[in-house]
BASESE-140004 format. One record per residue (C-alpha): y, x, z. Coordinates in Angstrom, 3 decimals. Example, Ala and Ser with C-alpha at 12.3 -4.5 7.8 and 13.67 -1.06 7.14 Angstrom:
// BASESE-140004
((-4.500, 12.300, 7.800))
((-1.060, 13.670, 7.140))
***
This chain:
// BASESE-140004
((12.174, 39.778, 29.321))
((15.503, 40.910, 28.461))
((18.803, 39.081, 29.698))
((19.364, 37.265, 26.529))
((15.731, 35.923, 26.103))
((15.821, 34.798, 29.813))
((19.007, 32.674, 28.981))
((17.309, 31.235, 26.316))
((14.351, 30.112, 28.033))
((16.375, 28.214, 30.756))
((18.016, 26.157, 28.023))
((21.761, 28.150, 28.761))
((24.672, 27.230, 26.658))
((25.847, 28.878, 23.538))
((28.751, 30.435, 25.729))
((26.322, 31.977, 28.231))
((24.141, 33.072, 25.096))
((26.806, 34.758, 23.529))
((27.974, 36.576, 26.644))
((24.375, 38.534, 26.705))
((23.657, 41.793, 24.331))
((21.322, 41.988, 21.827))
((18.310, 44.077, 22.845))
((17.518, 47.378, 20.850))
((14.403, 46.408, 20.625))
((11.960, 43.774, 20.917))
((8.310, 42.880, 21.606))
((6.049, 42.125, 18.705))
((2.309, 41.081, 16.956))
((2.885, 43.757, 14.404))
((0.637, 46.350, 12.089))
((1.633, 49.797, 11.159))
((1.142, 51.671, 8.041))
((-1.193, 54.520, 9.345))
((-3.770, 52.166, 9.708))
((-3.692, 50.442, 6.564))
((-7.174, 53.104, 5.605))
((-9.188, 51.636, 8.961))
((-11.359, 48.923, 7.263))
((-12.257, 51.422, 4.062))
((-16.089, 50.689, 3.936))
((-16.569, 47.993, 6.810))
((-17.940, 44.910, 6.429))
((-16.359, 43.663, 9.521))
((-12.708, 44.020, 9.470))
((-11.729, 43.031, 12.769))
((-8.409, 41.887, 13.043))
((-8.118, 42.693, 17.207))
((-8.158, 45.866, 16.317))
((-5.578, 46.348, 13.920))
((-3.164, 43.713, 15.323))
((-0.957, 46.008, 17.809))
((1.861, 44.279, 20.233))
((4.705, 46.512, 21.112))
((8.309, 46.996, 21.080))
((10.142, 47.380, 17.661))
((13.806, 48.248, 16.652))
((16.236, 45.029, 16.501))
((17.387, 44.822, 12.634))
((21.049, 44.115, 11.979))
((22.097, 40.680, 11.249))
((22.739, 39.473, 7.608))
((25.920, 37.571, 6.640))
((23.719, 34.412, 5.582))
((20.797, 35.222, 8.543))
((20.320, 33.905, 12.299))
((18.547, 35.305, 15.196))
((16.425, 33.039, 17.374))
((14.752, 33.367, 20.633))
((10.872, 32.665, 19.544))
((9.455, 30.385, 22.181))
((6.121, 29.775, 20.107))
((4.366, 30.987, 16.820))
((0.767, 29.728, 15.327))
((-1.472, 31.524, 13.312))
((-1.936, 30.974, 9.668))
((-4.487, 33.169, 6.969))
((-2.025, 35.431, 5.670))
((-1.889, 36.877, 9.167))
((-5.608, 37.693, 8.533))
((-4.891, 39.078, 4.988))
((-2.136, 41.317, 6.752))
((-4.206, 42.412, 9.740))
((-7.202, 43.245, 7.080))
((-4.783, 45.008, 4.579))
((-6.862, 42.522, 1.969))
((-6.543, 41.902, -0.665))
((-4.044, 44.611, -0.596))
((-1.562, 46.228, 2.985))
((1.223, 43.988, 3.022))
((3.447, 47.429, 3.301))
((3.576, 47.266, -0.200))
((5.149, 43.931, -0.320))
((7.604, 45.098, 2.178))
((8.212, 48.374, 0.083))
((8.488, 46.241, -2.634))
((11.203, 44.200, -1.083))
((13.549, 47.236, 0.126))
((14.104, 48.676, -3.898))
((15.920, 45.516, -3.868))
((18.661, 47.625, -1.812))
((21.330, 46.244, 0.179))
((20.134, 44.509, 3.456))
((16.497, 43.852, 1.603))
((15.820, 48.047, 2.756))
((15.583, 46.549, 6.750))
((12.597, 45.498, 5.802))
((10.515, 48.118, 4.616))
((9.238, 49.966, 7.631))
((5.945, 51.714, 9.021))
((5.411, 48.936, 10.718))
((5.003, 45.002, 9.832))
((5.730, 41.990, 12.295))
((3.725, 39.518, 11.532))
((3.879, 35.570, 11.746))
((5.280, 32.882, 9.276))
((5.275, 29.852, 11.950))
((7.775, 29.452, 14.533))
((9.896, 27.628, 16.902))
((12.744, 28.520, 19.773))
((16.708, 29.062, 19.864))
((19.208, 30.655, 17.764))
((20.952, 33.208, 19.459))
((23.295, 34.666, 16.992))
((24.715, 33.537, 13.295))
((25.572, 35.790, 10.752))
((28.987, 35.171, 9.507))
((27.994, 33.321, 6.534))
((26.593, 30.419, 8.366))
((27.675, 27.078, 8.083))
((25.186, 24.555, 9.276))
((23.907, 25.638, 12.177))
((25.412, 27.329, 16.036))
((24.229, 29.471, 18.562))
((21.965, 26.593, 21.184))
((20.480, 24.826, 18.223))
((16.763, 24.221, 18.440))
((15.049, 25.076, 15.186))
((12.185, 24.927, 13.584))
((11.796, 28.346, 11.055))
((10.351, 27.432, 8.043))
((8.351, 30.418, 6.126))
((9.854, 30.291, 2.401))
((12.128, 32.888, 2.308))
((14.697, 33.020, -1.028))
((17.584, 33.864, -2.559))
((19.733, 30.853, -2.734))
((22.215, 32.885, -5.446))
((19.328, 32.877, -8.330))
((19.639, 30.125, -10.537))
((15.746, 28.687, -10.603))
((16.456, 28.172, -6.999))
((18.784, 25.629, -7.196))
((15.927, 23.902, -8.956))
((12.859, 24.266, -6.938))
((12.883, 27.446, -4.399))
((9.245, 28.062, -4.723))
((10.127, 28.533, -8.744))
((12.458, 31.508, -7.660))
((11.556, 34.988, -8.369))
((13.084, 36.051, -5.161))
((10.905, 33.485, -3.216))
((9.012, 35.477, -0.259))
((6.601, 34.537, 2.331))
((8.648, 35.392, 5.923))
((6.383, 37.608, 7.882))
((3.772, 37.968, 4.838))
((6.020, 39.294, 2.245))
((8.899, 40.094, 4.087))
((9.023, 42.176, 7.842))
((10.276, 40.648, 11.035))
((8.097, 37.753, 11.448))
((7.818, 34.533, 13.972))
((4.510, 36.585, 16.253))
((7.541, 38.069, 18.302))
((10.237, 37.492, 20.705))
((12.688, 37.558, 18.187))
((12.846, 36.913, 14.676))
((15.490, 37.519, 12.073))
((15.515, 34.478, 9.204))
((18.140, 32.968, 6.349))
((19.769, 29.914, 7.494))
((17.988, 28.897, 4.590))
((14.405, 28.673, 6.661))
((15.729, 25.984, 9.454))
((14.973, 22.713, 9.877))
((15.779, 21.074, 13.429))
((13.318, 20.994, 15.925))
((11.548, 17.250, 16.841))
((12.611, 16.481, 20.391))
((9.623, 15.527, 21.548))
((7.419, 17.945, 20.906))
((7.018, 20.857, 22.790))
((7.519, 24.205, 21.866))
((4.182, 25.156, 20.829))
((3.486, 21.948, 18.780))
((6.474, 22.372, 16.787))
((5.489, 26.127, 15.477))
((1.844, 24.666, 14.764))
((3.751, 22.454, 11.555))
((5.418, 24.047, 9.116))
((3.415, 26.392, 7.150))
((0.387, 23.773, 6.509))
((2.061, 21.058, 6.705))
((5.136, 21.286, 4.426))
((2.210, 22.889, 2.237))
((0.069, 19.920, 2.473))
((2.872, 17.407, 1.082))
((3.519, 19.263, -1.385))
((0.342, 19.848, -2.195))
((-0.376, 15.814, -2.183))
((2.914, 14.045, -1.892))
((5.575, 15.902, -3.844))
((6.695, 15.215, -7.345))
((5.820, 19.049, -8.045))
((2.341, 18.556, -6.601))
((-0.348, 15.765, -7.208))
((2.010, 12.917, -6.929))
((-0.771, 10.740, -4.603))
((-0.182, 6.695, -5.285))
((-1.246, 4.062, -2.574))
((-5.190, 3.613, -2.712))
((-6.068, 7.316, -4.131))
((-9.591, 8.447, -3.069))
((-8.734, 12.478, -2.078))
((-11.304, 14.341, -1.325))
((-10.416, 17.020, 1.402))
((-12.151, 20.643, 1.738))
((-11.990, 21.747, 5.193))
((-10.312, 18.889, 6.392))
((-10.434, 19.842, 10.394))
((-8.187, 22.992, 9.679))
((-4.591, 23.727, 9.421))
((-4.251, 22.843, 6.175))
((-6.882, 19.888, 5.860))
((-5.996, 18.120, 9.299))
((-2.397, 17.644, 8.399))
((-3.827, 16.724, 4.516))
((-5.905, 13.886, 5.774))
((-2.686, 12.793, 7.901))
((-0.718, 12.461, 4.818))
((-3.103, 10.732, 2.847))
((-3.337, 8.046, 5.435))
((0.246, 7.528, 5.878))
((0.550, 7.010, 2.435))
((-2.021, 4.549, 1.958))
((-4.760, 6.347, 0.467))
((-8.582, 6.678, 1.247))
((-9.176, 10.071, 2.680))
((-12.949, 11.888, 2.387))
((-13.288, 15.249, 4.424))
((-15.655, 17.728, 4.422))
((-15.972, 19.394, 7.462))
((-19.134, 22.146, 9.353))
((-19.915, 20.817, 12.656))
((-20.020, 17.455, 14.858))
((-16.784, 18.125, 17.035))
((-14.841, 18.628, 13.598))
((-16.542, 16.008, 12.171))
((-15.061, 13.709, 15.389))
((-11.804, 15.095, 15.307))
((-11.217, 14.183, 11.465))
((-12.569, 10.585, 12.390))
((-9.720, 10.557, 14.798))
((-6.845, 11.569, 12.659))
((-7.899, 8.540, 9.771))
((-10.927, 9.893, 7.484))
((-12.557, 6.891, 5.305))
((-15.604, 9.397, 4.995))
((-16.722, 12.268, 6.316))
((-19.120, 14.618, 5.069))
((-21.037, 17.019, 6.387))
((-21.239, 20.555, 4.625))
((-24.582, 21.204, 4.927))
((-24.705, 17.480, 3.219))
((-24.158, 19.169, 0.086))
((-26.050, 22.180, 0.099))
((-23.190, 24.647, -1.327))
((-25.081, 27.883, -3.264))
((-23.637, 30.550, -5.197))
((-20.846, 29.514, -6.743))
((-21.134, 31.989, -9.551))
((-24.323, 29.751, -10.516))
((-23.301, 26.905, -12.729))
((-26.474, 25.333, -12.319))
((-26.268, 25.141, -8.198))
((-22.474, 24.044, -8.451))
((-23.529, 21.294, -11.062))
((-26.281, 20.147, -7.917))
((-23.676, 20.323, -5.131))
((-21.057, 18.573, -7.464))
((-23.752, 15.974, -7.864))
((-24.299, 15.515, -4.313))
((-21.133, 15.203, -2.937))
((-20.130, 12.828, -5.990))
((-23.067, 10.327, -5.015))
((-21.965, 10.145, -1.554))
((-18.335, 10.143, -2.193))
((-19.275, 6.756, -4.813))
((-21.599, 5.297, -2.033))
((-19.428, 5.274, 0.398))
((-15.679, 4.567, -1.477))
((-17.477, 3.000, -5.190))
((-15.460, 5.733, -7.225))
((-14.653, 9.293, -8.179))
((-12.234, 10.678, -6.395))
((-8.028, 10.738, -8.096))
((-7.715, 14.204, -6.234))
((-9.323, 16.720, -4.931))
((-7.160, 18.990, -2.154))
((-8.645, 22.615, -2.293))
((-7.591, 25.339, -0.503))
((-11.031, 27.004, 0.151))
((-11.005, 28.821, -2.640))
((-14.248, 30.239, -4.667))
((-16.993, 28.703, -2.847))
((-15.838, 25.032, -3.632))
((-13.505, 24.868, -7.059))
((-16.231, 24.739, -8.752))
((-17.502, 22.025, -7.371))
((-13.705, 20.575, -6.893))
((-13.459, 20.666, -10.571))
((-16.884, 18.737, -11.448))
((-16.135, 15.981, -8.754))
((-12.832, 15.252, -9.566))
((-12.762, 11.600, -11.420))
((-11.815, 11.162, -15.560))
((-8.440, 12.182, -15.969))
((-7.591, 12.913, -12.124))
((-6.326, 15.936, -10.591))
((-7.471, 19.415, -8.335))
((-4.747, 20.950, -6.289))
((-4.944, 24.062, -5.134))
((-3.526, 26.226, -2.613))
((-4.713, 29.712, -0.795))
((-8.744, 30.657, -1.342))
((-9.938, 31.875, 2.108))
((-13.442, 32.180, 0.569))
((-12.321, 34.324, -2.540))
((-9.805, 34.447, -5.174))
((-12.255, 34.962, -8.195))
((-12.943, 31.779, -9.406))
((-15.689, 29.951, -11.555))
((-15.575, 27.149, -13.345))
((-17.051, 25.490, -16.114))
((-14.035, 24.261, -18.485))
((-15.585, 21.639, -20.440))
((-15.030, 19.186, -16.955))
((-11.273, 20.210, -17.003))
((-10.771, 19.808, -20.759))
((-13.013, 17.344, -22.164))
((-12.549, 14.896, -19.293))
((-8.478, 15.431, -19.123))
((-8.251, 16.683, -15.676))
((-5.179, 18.222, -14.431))
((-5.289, 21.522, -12.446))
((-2.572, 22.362, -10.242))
((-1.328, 25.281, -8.525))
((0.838, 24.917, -5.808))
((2.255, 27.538, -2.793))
((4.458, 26.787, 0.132))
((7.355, 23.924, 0.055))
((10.898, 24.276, -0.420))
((13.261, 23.219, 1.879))
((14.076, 19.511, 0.950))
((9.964, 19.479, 1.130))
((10.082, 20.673, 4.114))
((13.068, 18.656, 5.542))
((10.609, 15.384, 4.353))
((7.916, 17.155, 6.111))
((9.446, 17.441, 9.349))
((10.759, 14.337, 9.303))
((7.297, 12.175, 9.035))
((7.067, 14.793, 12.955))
((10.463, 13.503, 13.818))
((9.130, 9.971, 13.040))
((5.849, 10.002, 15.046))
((4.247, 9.313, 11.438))
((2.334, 12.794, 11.745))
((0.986, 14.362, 14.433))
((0.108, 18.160, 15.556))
((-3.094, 19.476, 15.656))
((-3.096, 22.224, 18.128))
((-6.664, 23.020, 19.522))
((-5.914, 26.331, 20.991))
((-2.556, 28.096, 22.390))
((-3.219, 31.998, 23.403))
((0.200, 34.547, 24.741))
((1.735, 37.002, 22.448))
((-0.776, 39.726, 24.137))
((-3.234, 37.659, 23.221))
((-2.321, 37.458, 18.476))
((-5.609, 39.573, 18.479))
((-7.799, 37.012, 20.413))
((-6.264, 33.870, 18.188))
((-6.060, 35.799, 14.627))
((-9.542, 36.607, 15.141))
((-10.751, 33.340, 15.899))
((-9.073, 31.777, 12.219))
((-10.653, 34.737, 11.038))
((-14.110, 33.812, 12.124))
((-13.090, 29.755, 11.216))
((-14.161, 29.327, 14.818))
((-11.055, 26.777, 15.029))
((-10.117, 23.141, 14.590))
((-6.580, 22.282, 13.713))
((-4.566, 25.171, 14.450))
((-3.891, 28.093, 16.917))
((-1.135, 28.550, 18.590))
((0.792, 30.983, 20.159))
((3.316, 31.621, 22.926))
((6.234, 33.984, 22.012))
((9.037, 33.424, 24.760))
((7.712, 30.001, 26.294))
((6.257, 31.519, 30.076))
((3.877, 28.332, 29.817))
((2.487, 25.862, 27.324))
((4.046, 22.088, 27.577))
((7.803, 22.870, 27.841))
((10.360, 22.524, 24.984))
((10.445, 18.605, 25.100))
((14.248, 17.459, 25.593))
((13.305, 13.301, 24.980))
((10.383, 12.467, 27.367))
((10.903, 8.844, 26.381))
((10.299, 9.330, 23.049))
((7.252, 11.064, 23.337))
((5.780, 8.698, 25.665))
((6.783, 6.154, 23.506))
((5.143, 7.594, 20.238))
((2.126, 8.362, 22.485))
((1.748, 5.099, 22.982))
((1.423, 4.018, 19.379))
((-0.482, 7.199, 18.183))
((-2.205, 8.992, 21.139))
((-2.651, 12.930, 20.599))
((-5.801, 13.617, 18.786))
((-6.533, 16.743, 20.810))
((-6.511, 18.244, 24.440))
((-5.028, 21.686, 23.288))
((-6.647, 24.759, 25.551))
((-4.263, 27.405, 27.102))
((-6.155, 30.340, 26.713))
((-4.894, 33.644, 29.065))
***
């Protein structure tokens, strides 16, 4: 660990901070371009072995960026997408991205640092920054956009410019450092610890806007939302948000111990997967069955259809999403882990006046409101699992396998999980009201 890491660790001041150099170079969860061919004709593709962690050159600060001492990152899908190089090597995003000229060519390199979650301590401001100093502890959120384009100003994730950091764009939060506009920060909930406050802002910000934002499904007090994959990243903080805002949450979940731990954070009803017998989705006569059988249980259980259905799963369920959704309520849809190709038989979207929305990410006002309900005790982590930087490989490949509840964390900077908490009394005292839903693992 290199002087100016250490110092950031031990909490120094923004003096002492400032007194240590920059490193060259840093250590990073990264891929590299030469092995974007490995997976050609493998059913398999591993993501341990494409997933290298090494030392990579220090980019030069933007006017309008910050750099900040990573204590902890989490693992989200598009890691997996990168690590695959499916659906296609992220180099061409980042190739993409450097035409753009200017300090957009940093980015497009033979290698790719990966990571769109993370939490630690800025270390250096670019000279364009107003808002935030050198000792601030931040949360980095992962939309990354030009704040000079017009369509910005309305809604960042409308932006042509908009970016996912450490998908779309190089020098992500798997690292000990990570460059990111000022634009990305939001400040960092004193009470939780390092690792708990990475874990949040990719699936959560994307779950209220998914469910809570104007731009999403606009939920309303006593909405019946149905919930694919409600014990993951996405789904546990979903069923979370419905609760808090007074709806009736159903999840769909594949075991017993996610079934329990989505019992815990508020589900009304939980089903079981194999409950509904999911077939070939590109068979309109076994999605019309499943549709039926998850729309009985979901009327036994709540008497109605549900007003939403929150579906990030992708090809294996929208059917089915879009047959069980009620007269005139909505699907909203984020991500498809299962498959981007989707089937669906129109006649349920059209002829019963459904509304199908498409949403991605959360700009930053969403993900200022996001944070917040953290800051507030109203929403609470969900971190199963918390593996070290040597060990992205390990953690990537267990999203990849779904062998997770919650999410998977990961320790950057942090020499142990648990630190990071700077007001004991109000965690204790938010424990006490809401009680952590999960005993999260350190895994070496």
């Amino acid at each position: 660990m290199d002087a100016l890491a250490a110092a950031a660790v031990r909490g120094a001041g923004a003096d002492e901070l400032l007194g240590h150099p920059v490193p060259e170079r840093y250590r990073a969860a990264h891929t590299r371009v030469e092995d974007t061919d490995m997976f050609q004709g493998v059913e398999d593709k591993d993501v341990r072995k494409s997933i290298r962690v090494g030392d990579v050159p220090m980019p030069e600060l933007a006017p309008d960026e910050v750099l900040v001492a990573l204590m902890a990152s989490s693992i989200n899908y598009n890691t997996v997408w990168s690590s695959t190089f499916d659906p296609v090597p992220t180099f061409a995003f980042l190739k993409h991205f450097g035409r753009e000229g200017g300090w957009a060519t940093r980015h497009d390199q033979p290698f790719h640092v990966l990571g769109s979650d993370a939490s630690g301590v800025i270390v250096r401001t670019g000279v364009g920054v107003r808002r935030w100093q050198v000792g601030d502890r931040v949360v980095v959120t992962p939309v990354h956009v030009d704040d000079q384009e017009p369509a910005v100003q309305n809604d960042g994730m409308i932006g042509t410019s908009q970016r996912a950091w450490g998908y779309e764009t190089n020098y992500g939060g798997l690292a000990h450092y990570a460059v990111v506009r000022a634009s990305q920060l939001v400040p960092k909930p004193a009470h939780l610890t390092w690792e708990e406050a990475a874990s949040t802002p990719v699936c959560a910000a994307t779950a209220y806007r998914m469910l809570i934002s104007e731009r999403g499904a606009r939920m309303k007090l006593g909405d019946v939302v149905l919930v694919w994959g409600a014990a993951g990243g996405l789904g546990a903080f979903g069923v979370q948000l419905v609760k808090q805002a007074g709806g009736v949450a159903v999840g769909v979940v594949g075991s017993g111990e996610k079934a329990d731990l989505v019992r815990k954070l508020g589900c009304d009803v939980v089903i079981d997967r194999s409950e509904i017998g999911i077939g070939d989705p590109g068979d309109p006569g076994a999605v019309l069955k499943a549709g039926k059988r998850i729309g009985s249980i979901i009327r036994k259980e709540t008497g109605e259809d549900p007003h939403i259905v929150f579906d990030h799963v992708g090809r294996a369920t929208f059917g089915i999403s879009m047959f069980v959704a009620r007269r005139g309520g909505s699907v909203v849809t984020c991500g498809s882990s299962t498959g981007y190709q989707h089937q669906y038989d129109n006649r349920y979207l059209w002829m019963k006046l459904k509304r199908l929305i498409g949403s991605h990410g959360a700009n930053l006002q969403e993900q200022w409101e996001s944070n917040r309900l953290f800051d507030l005790g109203q929403v609470l982590p969900v971190l199963s699992e918390v593996y070290s930087l040597d060990g992205v490989g390990e953690a990537a490949r267990v999203v990849q396998t779904n062998g997770h509840v919650g999410k998977i964390g990961v320790l950057c900077l942090a020499p142990e999980a648990g630190l990071g908490v700077s007001d004991q009394d109000k965690r204790d005292r938010l424990a006490a009201v809401r009680p952590p839903v999960l005993e999260t693992k350190v895994r070496t």
